[in-house]
N, C-alpha and C positions, 0 to 999 in steps of 0.2 A: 463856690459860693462867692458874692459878691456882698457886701456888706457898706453902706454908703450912710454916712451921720449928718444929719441936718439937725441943727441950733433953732430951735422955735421958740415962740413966747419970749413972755419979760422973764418968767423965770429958767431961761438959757436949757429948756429940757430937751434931751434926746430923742427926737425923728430917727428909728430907722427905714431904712428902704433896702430890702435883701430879695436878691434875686441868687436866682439855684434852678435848673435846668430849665431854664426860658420860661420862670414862673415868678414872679414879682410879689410880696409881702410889703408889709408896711406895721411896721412896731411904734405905738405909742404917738397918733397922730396928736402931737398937743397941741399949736395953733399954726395960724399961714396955714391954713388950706392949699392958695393959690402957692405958694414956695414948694410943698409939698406934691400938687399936683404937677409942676413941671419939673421936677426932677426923676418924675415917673413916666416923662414923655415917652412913647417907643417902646414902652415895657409891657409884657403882660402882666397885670393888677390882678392877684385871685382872691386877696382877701388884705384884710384890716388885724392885727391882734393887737389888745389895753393886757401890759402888766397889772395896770390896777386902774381905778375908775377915778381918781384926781385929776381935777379940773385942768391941771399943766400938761395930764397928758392924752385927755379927750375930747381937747377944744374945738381942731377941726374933724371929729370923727367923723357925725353927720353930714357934714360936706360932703366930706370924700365917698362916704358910701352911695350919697347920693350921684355922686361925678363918676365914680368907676361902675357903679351898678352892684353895688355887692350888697346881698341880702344874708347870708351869712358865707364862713369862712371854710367852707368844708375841704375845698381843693388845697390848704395845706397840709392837712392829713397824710397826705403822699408827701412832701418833703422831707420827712425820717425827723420830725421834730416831737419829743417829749414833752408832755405840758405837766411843771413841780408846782405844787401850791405853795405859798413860802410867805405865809400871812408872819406878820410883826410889824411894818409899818400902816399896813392895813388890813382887815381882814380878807380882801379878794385879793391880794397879792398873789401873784403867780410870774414864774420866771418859765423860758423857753429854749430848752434843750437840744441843739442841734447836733446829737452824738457823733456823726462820720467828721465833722470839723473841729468839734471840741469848741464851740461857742454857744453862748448862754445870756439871754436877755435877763437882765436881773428889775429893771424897774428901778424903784428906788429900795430893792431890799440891801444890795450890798455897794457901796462906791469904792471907789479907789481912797484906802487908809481909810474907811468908814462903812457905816449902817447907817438904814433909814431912822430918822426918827420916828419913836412908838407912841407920843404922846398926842397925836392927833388924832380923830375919831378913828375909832373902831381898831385904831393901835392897841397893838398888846407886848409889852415885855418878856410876856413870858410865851408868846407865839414865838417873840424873833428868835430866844433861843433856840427854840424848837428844832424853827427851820436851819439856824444855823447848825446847830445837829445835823439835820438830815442833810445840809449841801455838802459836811465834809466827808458826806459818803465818796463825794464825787472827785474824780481825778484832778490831780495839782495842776497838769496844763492845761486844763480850760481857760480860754477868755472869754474874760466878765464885759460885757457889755450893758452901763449903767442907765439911769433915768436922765443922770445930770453929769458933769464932767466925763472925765477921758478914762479909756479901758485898761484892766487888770486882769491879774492871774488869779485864778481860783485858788492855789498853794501859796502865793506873796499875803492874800488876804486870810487863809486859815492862821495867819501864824499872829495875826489881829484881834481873833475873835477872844481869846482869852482875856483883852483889855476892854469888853464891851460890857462883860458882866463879872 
């Protein structure tokens, strides 16, 4: 798997662009469409997936789906990816499990030394615990790959969550 981070918008959010057996994803189109589309030059584009539906990180969706032709996202299905619900900063929050690599799009639920903030609509406190519950099902080395800044350990970040609530 290849995993490639573009810096979009004013608010500096995480583009990814992940490519895994000659098949190309794109996580969290948030603006620069046309940035976004050429560093997809050459790829095959099967689909689009939003950790969550804020503006930072569905600015250029529309674009792009209209650019690569994708009506929906089915052909990631076969990339052996998980999809966790992990509502607290929002409530469609959802994070993207790539179990054979141990990497994990989190959105803005978890950052490196942080969590999303809950206080925005359809934020819930008592979700984020939840989910944070339920991520430390999951094995200490995974990387976290965020909404915003630079990636972390799933294990470096449980040992955080105690000071969140």
């Amino acid at each position: 798997m290849k995993i490639e981070r573009l810096v979009v918008g004013s608010l500096e959010e995480n583009c990814y662009i992940v490519t895994k057996n000659n098949k190309t994803i794109i996580i969290d189109p948030g603006d620069e469409a046309q940035k976004i589309i050429d560093a997809c030059q050459g790829k095959n584009v099967v689909g689009i997936l939003i950790t969550h539906h804020h503006f930072d990180h569905i600015g250029a969706l529309r674009e792009l789906e209209d650019y690569f032709k994708i009506k929906e996202s089915k052909d990631v299905l076969d990339m052996g990816l998980e999809v966790i619900k992990t509502p607290g900063h929002s409530s469609d929050s959802v994070s993207y499990y790539f179990q054979d690599e141990k990497v994990m799009f989190v959105g803005d639920f978890i950052f490196l030394n942080s969590i999303g903030r809950c206080d925005l609509p359809t934020g819930s406190d008592v979700d984020m615990q939840k989910s944070l519950d339920l991520i430390s099902n999951y094995s200490d080395d995974i990387v976290l790959y965020p909404g915003h800044g630079g990636s972390t350990k799933l294990g470096y970040e449980k040992n955080n969550f105690k000071y969140y609530y």
